[in-house]
C-alpha angles and dihedrals in degrees: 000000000000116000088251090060095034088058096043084058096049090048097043085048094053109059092053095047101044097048112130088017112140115199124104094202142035122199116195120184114218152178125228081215091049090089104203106044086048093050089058091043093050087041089046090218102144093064087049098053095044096046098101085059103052085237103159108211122207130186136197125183130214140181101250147345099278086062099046087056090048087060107043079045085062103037093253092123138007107219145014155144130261139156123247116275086057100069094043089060088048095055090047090052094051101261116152106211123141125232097235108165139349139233115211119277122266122242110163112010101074109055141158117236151159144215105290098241090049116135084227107106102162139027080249083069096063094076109131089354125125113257130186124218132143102254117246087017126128078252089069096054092040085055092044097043088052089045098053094047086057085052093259130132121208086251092067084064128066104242118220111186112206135151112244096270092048094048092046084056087060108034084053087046097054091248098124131045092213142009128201124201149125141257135333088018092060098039078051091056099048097054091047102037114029095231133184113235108218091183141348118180092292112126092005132097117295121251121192124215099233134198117231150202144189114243096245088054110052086031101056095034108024095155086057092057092052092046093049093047085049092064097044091044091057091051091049084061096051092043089057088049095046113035094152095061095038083058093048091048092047098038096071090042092057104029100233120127119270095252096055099060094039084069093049092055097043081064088048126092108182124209145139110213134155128270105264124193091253091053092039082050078045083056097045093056084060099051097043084052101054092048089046088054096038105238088124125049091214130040108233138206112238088186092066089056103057129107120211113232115187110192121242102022117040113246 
């Protein structure tokens, strides 16, 4: 599909699901590093689709999921991404936020690694080593879920918990002994350091990306939110089809150098679907692991939290 075709069918699939739909605004929270959710932003393809409508659509970006949830915990939007670890945080906080569609899971673009020259040859090797994530991120159940499968629990690490451009600094300086993060950090890292990957998702449990939205949200204007995940389901399928224009859209946006986030895209398969009971049982596994492991005070029910999207029509 061209992009000419590809926007003519965004435009002709909005009008008939967001009929009846009342908001007069719609605020997603975004990464510049969430792909998907900052491809329709750059092609500015929301506001077309919802024109006929008069649906105003704002957008506010943050540095990672945590974040995004601690927003839509305070009104401040309505809707985001995030990866896994991040919802689960929310629940046990007492956020209350709805599962309302998922992105594939990752296998290959998150990863944890090490200098290149660094005497740490397996995940076994962390043990008592300080290692950099961004806490709450997809980055802290991959850790946990590695370190598990080589019989570790994420009490035998020293945690250091930085954003991506702090952990970079570190990692650069020698301050920490690993870093984990996703794409295009790692992709970055690779091109400029010449790292040594000890483990990405391969061989572990699965953990889906997810879109959320606050309760109010998906509850008051459910037609709006299929509507919405329509749209962000069609561009998933152009992204996949066109990775070297979606790098050369992102690059300048977020001032890397084409190759590197054509790597990163080459990792990526973009998608909206809805959540399934084998991706909500997914969840749980991450839940369960991160109160196993303490790292929330509650368990919490992933199943209770899930909005059912049916595709083509809203709820």
């Amino acid at each position: 599909m061209n992009m000419k075709k590809w926007i003519t069918a965004l435009l002709l699939a909005a009008p008939l699901l967001a009929q009846g739909a009342s908001p007069t605004a719609i605020t997603i929270g975004y990464q510049k590093s969430s792909g998907l959710l900052a491809i329709l932003k750059n092609q500015g393809t929301l506001e077309k689709a919802f024109a006929a409508q008069s649906l105003q659509i704002k957008w506010i970006e943050f540095p990672a999921g945590p974040q995004i949830l601690e927003a839509l915990n305070a009104g401040s939007i309505d809707f985001g991404s995030t990866g896994a670890p991040p919802p689960v945080f929310a629940q046990a906080a007492g956020i209350d936020l709805l599962y309302v569609g998922a992105e594939p899971a990752p296998v290959n673009s998150e990863a944890i690694f090490v200098p290149k020259d660094s005497a740490l040859r397996a995940v076994a090797d962390l043990k008592g080593k300080r290692i950099a994530f961004q806490k709450g991120s997809g980055s802290h159940f991959l850790l946990a879920s590695a370190l598990q499968k080589a019989g570790l629990k994420l009490g035998d690490i020293v945690p250091i918990y930085l954003s991506p451009s702090e952990a970079r600094a570190a990692f650069v300086s020698g301050n920490i002994d690993a870093w984990v993060v996703w794409d295009p950090y790692f992709a970055s890292a690779q091109k400029s350091y010449q790292v040594r990957v000890l483990s990405d998702y391969q061989g572990l449990p699965q953990a889906n990306g997810f879109y959320l939205a606050s309760r109010r949200f998906a509850e008051q204007s459910p037609k709006t939110v299929a509507a919405l995940l329509e749209q962000v389901a069609l561009t998933g399928q152009w992204a996949n089809q066109h990775q070297h224009e979606v790098s050369a859209m992102l690059a300048p946006t977020m001032g890397l150098p084409i190759e590197i986030v054509e790597t990163w895209q080459r990792r990526t398969r973009y998608g909206a679907i809805p959540v399934s009971t084998d991706i909500a049982a997914n969840q749980q596994r991450v839940a369960d692991l991160f109160y196993e492991q303490k790292l929330i005070p509650k368990a919490v029910s992933v199943a209770g939290k899930v909005w059912v999207w049916q595709r083509g029509g809203g709820r």
